[in-house]
Backbone as JSON Lines, residues from 0, in Angstrom:
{"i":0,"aa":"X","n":[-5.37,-18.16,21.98],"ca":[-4.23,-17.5,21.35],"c":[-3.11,-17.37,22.39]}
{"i":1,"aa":"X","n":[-1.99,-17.74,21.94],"ca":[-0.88,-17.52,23.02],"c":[-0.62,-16.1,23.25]}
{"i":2,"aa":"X","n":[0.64,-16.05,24.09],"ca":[1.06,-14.73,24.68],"c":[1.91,-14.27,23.26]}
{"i":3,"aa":"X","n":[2.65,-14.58,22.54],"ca":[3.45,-14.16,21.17],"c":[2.6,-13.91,20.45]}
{"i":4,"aa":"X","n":[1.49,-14.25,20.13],"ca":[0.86,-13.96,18.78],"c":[-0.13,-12.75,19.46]}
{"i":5,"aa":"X","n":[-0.38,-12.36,20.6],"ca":[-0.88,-11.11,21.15],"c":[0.26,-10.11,21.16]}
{"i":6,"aa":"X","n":[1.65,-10.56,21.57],"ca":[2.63,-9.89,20.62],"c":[3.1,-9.28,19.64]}
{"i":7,"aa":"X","n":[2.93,-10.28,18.7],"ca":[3.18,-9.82,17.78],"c":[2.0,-9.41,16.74]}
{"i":8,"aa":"X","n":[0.66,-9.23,17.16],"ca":[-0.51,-8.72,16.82],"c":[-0.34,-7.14,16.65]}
{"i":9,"aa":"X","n":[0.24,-6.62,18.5],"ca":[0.35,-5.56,18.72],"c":[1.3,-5.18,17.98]}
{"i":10,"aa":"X","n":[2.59,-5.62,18.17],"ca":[3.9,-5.16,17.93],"c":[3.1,-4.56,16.02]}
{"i":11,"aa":"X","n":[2.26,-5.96,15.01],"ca":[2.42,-5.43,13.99],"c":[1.56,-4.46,13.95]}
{"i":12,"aa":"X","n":[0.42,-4.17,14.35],"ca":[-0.63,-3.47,14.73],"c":[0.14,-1.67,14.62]}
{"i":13,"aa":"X","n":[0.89,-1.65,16.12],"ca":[1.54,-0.31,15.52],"c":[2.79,0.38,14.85]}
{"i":14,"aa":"X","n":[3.48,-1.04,14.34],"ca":[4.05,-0.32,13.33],"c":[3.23,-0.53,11.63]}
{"i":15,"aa":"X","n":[2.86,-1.3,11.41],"ca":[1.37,-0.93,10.08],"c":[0.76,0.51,10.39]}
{"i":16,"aa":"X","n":[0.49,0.66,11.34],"ca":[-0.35,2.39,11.69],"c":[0.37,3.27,11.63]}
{"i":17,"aa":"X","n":[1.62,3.03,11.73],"ca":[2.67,4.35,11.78],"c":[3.04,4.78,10.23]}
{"i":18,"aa":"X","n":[2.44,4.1,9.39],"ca":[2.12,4.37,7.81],"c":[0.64,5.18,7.32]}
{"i":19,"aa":"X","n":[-0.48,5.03,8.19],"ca":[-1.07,5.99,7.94],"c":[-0.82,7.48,7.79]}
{"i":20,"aa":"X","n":[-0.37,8.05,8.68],"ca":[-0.08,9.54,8.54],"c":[0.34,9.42,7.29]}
{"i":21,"aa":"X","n":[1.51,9.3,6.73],"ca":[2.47,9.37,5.7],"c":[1.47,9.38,4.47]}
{"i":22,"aa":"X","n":[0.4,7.92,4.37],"ca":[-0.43,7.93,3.31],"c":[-1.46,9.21,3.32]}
{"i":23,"aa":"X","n":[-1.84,9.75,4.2],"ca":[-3.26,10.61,4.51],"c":[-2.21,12.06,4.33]}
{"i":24,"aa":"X","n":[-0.7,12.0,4.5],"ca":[-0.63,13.36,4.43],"c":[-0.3,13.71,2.52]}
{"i":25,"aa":"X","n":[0.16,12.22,2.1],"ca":[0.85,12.66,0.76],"c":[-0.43,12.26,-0.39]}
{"i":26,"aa":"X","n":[-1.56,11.63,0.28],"ca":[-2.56,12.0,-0.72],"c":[-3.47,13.53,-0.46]}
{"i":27,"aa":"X","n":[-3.45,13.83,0.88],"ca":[-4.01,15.27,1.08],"c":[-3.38,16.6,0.19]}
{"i":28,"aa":"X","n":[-1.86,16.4,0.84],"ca":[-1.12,17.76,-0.28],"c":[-0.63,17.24,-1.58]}
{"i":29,"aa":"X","n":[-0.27,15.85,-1.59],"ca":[0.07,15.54,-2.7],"c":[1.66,15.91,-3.28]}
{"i":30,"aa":"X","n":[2.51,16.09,-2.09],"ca":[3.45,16.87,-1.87],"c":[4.52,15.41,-1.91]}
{"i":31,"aa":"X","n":[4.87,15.04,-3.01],"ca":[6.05,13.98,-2.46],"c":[7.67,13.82,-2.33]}
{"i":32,"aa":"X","n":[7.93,15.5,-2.43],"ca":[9.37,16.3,-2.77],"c":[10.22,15.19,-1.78]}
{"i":33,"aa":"X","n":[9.54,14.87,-0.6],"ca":[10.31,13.53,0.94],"c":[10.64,12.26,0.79]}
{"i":34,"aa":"X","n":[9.74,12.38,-0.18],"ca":[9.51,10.65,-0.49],"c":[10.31,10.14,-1.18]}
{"i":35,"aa":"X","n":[11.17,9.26,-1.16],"ca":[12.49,8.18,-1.7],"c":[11.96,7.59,-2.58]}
{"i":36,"aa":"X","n":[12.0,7.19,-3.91],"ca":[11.66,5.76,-4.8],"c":[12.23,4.77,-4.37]}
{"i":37,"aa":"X","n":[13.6,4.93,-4.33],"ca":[14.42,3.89,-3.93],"c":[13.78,3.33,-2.98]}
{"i":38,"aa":"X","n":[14.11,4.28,-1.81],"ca":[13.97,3.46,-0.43],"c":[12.34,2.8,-0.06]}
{"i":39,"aa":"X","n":[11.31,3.19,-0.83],"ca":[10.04,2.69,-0.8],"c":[9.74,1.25,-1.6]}
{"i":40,"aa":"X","n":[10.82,1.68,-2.75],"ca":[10.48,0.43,-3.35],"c":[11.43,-1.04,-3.3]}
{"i":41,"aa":"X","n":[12.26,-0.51,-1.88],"ca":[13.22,-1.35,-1.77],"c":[12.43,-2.13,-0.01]}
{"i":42,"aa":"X","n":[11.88,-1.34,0.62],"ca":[11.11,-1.43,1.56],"c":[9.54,-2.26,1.06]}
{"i":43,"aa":"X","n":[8.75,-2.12,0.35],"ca":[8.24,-2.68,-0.38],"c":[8.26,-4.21,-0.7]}
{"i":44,"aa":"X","n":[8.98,-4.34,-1.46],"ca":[9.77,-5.6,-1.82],"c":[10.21,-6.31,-0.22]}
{"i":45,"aa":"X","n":[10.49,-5.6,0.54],"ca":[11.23,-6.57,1.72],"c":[9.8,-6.76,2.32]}
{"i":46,"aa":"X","n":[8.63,-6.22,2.28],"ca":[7.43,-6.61,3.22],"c":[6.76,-7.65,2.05]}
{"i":47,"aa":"X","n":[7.17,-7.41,1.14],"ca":[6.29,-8.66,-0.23],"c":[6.82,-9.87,0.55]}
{"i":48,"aa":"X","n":[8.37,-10.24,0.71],"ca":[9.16,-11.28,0.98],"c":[8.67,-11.77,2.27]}
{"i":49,"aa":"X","n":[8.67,-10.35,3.18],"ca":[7.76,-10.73,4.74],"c":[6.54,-11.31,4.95]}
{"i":50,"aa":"X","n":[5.72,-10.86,3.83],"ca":[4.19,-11.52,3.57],"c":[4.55,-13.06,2.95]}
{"i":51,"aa":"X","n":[5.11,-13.25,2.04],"ca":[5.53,-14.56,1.51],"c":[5.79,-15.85,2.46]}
{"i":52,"aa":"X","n":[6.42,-15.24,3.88],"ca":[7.25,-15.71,4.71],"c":[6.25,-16.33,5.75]}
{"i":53,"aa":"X","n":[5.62,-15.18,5.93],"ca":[4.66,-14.92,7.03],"c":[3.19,-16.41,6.62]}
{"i":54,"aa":"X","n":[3.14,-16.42,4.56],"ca":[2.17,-17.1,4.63],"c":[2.75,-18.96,4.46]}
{"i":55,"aa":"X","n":[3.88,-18.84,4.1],"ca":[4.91,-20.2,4.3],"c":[5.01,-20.57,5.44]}
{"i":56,"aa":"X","n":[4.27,-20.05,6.51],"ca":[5.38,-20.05,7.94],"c":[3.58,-20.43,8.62]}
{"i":57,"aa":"X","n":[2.65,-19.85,7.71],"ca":[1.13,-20.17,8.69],"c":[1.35,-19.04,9.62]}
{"i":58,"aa":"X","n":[1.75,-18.02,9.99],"ca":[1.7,-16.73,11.37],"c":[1.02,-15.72,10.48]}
{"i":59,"aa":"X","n":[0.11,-15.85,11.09],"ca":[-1.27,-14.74,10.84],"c":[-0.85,-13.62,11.3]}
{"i":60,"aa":"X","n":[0.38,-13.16,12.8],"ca":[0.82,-12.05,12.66],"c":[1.13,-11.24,11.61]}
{"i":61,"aa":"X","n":[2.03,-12.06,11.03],"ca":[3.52,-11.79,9.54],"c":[2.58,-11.78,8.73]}
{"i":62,"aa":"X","n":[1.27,-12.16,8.28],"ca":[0.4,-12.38,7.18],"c":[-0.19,-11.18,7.3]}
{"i":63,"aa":"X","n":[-0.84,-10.98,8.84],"ca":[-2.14,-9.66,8.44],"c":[-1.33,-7.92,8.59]}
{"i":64,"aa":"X","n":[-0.05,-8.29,9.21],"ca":[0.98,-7.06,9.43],"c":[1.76,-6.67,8.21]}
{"i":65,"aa":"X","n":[1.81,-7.88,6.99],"ca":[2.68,-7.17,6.15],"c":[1.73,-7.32,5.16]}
{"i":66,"aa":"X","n":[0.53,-7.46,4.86],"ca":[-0.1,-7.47,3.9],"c":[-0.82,-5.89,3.79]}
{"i":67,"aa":"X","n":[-1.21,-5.71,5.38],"ca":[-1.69,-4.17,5.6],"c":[-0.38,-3.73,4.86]}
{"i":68,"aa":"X","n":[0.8,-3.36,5.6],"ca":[1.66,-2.18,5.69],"c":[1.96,-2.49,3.74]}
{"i":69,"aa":"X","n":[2.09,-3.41,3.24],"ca":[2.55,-3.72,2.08],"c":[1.89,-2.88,0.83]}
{"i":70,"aa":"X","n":[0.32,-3.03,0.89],"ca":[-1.04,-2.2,0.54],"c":[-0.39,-0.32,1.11]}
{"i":71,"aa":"X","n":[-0.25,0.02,2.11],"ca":[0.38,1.08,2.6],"c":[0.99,1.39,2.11]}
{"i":72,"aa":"X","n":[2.83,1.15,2.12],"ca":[3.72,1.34,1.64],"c":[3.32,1.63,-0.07]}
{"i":73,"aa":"X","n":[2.78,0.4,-0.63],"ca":[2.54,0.56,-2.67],"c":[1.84,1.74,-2.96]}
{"i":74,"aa":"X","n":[0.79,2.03,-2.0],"ca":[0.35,3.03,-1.61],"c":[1.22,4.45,-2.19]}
{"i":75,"aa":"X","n":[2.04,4.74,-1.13],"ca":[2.97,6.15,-1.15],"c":[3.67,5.88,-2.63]}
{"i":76,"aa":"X","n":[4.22,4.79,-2.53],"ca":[5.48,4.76,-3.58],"c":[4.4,4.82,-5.13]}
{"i":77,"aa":"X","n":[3.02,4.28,-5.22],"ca":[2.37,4.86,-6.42],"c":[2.44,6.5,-6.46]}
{"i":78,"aa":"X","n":[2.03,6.71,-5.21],"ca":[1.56,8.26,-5.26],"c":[2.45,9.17,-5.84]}
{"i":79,"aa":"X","n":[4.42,8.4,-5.12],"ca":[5.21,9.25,-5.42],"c":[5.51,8.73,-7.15]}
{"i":80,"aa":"X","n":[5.24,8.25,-7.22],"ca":[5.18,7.97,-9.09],"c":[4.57,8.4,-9.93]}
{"i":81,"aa":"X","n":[3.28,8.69,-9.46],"ca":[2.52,9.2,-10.04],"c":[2.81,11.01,-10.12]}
{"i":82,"aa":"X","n":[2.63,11.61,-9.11],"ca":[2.91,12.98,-8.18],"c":[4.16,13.46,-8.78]}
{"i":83,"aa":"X","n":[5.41,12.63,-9.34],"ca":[6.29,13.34,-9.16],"c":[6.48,14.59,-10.62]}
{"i":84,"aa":"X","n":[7.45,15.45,-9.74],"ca":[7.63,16.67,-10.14],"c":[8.22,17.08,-10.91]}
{"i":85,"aa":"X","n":[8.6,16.81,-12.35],"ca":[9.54,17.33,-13.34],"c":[9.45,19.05,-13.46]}
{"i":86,"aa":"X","n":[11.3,18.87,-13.52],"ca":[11.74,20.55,-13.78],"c":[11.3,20.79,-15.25]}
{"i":87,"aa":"X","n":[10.64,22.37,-15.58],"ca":[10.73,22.96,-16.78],"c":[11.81,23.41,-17.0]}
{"i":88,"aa":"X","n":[12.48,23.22,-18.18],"ca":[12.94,23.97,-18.75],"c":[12.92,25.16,-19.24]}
């Protein structure tokens, strides 16, 4: 394995992990008052395109980094779909 793809192993390695907390805290409280639709499901969509890219392109980085975080991300943005909070009247 070259020196880039130990690169970019790591590089995807911890930003994919920096999505755990987020998932473990908003299925624990279930609290998604933080959480954006927009911006999840616009983020979302750009790691679908990254995975697409990643598997057109043959880089197992871009493949196993946005397929995790992708699973992650659909993750929250179900939760916050599901979770969310309508006002009573």
């Amino acid at each position: 394995m070259q020196l880039s793809d130990w690169l970019g192993f790591t590089a995807a390695a911890l930003t994919t992990a920096s999505f755990i907390p987020q998932v473990w805290l908003t299925l624990r409280t279930r609290d998604v008052s933080g959480i954006s639709i927009g911006m999840y499901a616009a983020f979302a969509t750009g790691v679908f395109l990254w995975l697409i890219y990643g598997i057109a392109e043959g880089s197992w980085p871009l493949i196993a980094a946005n397929a995790i975080t992708l699973s992650l991300a659909s993750c929250v943005l179900l939760l916050r779909l599901r979770y969310v909070h309508i006002p009573r009247e």
